[in-house]
C-alpha positions in Angstrom: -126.3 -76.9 -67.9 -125.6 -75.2 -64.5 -122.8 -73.8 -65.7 -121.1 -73.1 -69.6 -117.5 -72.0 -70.3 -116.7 -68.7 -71.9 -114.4 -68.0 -74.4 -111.3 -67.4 -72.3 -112.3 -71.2 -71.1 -113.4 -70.0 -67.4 -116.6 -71.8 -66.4 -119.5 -69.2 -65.7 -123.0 -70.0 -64.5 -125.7 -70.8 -66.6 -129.0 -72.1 -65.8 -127.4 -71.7 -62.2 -128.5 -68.7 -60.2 -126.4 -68.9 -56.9 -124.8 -72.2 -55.5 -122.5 -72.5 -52.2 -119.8 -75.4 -50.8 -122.1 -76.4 -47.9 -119.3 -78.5 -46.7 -115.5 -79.8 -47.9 -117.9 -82.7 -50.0 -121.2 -80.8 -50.9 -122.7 -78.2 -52.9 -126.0 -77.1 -52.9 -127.2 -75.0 -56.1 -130.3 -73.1 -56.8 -131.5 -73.4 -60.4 -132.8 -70.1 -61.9 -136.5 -70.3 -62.4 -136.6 -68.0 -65.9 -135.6 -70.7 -67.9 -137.1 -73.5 -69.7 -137.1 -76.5 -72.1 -137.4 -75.4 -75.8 -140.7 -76.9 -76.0 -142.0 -74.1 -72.7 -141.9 -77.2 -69.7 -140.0 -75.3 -66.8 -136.6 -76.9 -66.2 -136.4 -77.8 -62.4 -133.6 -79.2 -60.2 -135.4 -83.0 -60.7 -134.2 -82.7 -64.2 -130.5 -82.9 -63.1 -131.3 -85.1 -60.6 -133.0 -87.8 -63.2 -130.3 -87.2 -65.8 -127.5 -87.2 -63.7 -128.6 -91.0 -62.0 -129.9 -91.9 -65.3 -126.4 -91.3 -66.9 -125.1 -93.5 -63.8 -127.7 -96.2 -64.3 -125.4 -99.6 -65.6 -128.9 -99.9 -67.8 -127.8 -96.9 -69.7 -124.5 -98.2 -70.5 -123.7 -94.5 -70.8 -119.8 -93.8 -71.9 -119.3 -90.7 -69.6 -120.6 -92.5 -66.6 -117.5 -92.2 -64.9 -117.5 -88.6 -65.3 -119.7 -88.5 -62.3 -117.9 -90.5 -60.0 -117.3 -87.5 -57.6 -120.8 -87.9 -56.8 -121.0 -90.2 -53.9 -121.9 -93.7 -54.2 -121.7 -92.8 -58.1 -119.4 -95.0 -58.9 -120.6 -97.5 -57.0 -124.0 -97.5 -58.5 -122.8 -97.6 -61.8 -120.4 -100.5 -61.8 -122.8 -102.7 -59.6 -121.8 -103.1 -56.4 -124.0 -105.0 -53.9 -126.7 -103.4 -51.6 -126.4 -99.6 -53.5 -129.0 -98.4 -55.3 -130.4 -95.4 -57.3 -131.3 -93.9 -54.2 -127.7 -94.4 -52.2 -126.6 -92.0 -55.2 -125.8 -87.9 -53.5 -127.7 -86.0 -55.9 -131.1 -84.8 -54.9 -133.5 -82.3 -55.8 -134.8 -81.0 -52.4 -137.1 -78.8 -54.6 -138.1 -77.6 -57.5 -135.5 -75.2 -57.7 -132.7 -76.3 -55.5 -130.0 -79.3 -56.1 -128.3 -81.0 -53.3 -125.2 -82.7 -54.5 -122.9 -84.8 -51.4 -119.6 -86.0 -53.3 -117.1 -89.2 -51.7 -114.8 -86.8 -50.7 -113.6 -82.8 -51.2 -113.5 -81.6 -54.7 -113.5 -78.1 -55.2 -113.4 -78.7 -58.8 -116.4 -80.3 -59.1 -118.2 -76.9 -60.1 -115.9 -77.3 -63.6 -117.2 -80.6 -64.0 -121.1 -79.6 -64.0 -120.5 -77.6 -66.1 -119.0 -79.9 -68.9 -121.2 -81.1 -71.6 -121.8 -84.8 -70.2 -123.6 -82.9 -67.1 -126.5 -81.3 -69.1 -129.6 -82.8 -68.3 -132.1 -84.5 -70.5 -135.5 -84.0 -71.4 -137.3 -86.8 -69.2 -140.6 -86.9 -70.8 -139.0 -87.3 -74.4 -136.4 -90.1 -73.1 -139.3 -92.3 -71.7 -141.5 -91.6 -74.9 -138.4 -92.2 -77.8 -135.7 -93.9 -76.4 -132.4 -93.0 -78.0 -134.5 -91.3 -80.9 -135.7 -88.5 -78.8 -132.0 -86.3 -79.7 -133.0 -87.4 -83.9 -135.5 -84.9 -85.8 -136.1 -87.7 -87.9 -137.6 -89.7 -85.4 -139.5 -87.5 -83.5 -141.6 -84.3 -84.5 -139.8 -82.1 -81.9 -135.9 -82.7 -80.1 -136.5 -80.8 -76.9 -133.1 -79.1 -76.0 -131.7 -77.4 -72.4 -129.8 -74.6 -74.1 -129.3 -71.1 -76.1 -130.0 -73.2 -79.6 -132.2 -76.2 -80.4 -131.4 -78.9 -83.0 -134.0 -78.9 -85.8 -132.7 -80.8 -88.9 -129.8 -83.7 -88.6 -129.0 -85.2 -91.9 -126.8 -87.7 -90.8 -123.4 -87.5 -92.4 -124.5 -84.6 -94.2 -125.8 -81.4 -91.7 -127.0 -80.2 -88.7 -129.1 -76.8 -88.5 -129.7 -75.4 -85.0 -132.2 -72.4 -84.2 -132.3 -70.0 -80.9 -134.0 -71.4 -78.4 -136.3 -68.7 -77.6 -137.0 -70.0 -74.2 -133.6 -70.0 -72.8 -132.9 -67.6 -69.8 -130.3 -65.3 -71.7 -132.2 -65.2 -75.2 -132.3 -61.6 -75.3 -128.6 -61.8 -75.5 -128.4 -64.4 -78.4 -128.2 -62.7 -81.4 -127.7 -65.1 -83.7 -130.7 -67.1 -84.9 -129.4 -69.9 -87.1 -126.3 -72.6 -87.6 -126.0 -75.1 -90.3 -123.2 -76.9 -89.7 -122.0 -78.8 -92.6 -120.7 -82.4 -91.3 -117.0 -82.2 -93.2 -114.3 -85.0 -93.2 -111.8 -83.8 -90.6 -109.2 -83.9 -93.5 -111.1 -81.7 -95.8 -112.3 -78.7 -93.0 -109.3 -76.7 -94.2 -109.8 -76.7 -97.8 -113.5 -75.9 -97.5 -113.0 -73.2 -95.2 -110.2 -71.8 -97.9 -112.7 -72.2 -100.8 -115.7 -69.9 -99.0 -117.6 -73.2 -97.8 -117.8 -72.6 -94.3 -117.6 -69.4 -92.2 -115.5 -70.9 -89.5 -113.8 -74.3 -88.4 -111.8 -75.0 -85.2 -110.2 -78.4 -86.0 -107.1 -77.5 -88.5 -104.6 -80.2 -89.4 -101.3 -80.7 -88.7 -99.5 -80.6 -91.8 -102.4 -77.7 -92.7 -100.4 -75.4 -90.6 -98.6 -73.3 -93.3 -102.2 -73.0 -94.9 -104.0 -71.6 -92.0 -101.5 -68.8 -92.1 -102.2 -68.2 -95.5 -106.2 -67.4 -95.3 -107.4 -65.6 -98.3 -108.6 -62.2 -97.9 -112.2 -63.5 -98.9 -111.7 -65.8 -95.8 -110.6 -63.4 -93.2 -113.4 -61.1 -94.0 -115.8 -64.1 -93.0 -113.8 -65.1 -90.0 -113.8 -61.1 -88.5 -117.0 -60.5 -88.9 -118.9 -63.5 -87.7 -117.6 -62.8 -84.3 -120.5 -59.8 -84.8 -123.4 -61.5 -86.7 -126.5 -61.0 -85.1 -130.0 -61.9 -86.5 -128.2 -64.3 -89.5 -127.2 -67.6 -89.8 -123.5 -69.5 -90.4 -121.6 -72.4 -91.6 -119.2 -73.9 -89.5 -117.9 -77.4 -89.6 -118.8 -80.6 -87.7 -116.8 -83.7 -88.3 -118.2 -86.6 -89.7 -117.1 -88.0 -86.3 -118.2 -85.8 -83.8 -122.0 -86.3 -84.2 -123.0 -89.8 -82.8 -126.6 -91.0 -81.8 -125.1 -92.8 -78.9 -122.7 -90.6 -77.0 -119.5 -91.0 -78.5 -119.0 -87.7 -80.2 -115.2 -86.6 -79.9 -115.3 -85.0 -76.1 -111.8 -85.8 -74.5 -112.5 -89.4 -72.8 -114.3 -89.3 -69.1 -110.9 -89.6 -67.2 -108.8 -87.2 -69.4 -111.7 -84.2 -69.0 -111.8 -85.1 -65.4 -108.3 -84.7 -64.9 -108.3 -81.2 -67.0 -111.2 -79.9 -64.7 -108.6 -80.1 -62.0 -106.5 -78.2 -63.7 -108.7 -74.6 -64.2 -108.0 -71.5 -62.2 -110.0 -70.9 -58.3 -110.8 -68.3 -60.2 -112.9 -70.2 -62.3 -114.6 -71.7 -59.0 -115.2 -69.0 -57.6 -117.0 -67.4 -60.5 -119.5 -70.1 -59.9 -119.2 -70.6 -56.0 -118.5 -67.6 -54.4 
């Protein structure tokens, strides 16, 4: 994505090497060139520009759609409205290397919202050969991912694995090689995490709150130290939710993460757009 959020929440570039507000309703970003596909093809600024009006296509019938709707004529597009096409929308890649995005009106937030999850791009090539089958390793010999890990095993209901993408830009910084993420029943993260299942979870219950205090030593020895772990693999839990082949994992809904990206810091901006 052009830009990822770090762990006090602040959205930092990622595959995005400088970027400026080129007026009250446009950015222009330049794409860092050291970075690639996990299968080796370069990733280029027609990548967002494809994913981003392929996400706004009404063929798509994608669910974060409206996510977009900054983006001029976006919204329009998407929901049909005579005489605007594909090409009406204000994203274009005047380069390889360099995105143009014009928005309906100022929105100095709209760094925070390329970077949220429903602005990565996709994999062109694999879309046009799979269909929605190119994000399943069961269907296809090779799921060709954007960032630091790659999914390489999906057993639905069961487990995901991931490995380091060894192509991504920062990969020299990723440490850890492996995750296997066990896919858990919400209700049941907390007990498996008590009983040395899983390394980590993030998703405790509400009436679990007394138990979460009460992490066995055993427990909080695996939660210090996999803050560290470099060169291994761990467990954390998925629930049997949040994966979906279409893309209705459990993100906040479109409007509810758009209002939110209104809410971070201009500091957070400004780490992206000086």
């Amino acid at each position: 994505m052009l830009g990822m959020f770090n762990v006090d929440y602040e959205a930092v570039p990622d595959t995005l090497k400088a970027g400026k507000r080129t007026t009250t309703s446009a950015f222009t970003y330049h794409i860092r060139q050291d970075t690639a596909w996990s299968n080796g093809d370069p990733m280029t600024a027609h990548d967002y520009e494809w994913s981003w009006k392929r996400q706004l296509d009404p063929a798509t019938v994608a669910s974060y759609a409206a996510f977009l709707y900054d983006i001029k004529n976006a919204q329009a597009f998407n929901t049909g409205a005579d005489s605007v096409t594909i090409d009406d929308v204000g994203v274009k890649a005047v380069d390889d290397y360099t995105l143009e995005v014009e928005l309906e009106g100022p929105a100095a937030y709209f760094p925070i919202v390329a970077s949220y999850v429903a602005a990565a791009p996709a994999h062109r090539a694999s879309v046009e050969a799979h269909g929605d089958d190119w994000t399943d390793p069961n269907a296809v010999d090779e799921v060709v991912c954007s960032g630091s890990f790659k999914l390489v095993q999906w057993d639905h209901d069961q487990l995901v694995v991931l490995e380091k993408n060894d192509n991504y830009w920062n990969a020299d910084n990723i440490t850890l090689t492996r995750v296997e993420r066990p896919i858990i029943a919400s209700d049941a993260s907390q007990l498996a995490y008590e009983n040395g299942e899983i390394d980590w979870h993030w998703r405790g219950q509400l009436d679990n709150s007394s138990a979460s205090t009460a992490i066995p030593s055993s427990a909080k020895r695996r939660r210090n130290s996999t803050s560290s772990v470099a060169g291994t693999s761990c467990r954390i839990r998925t629930s049997s939710r949040s994966m979906s082949r279409k893309s209705g994992s459990r993100w906040p809904s479109p409007s509810t993460a758009r209002r939110s990206s209104r809410q971070f810091s201009a500091d957070s901006v400004r780490r992206l757009i000086p």
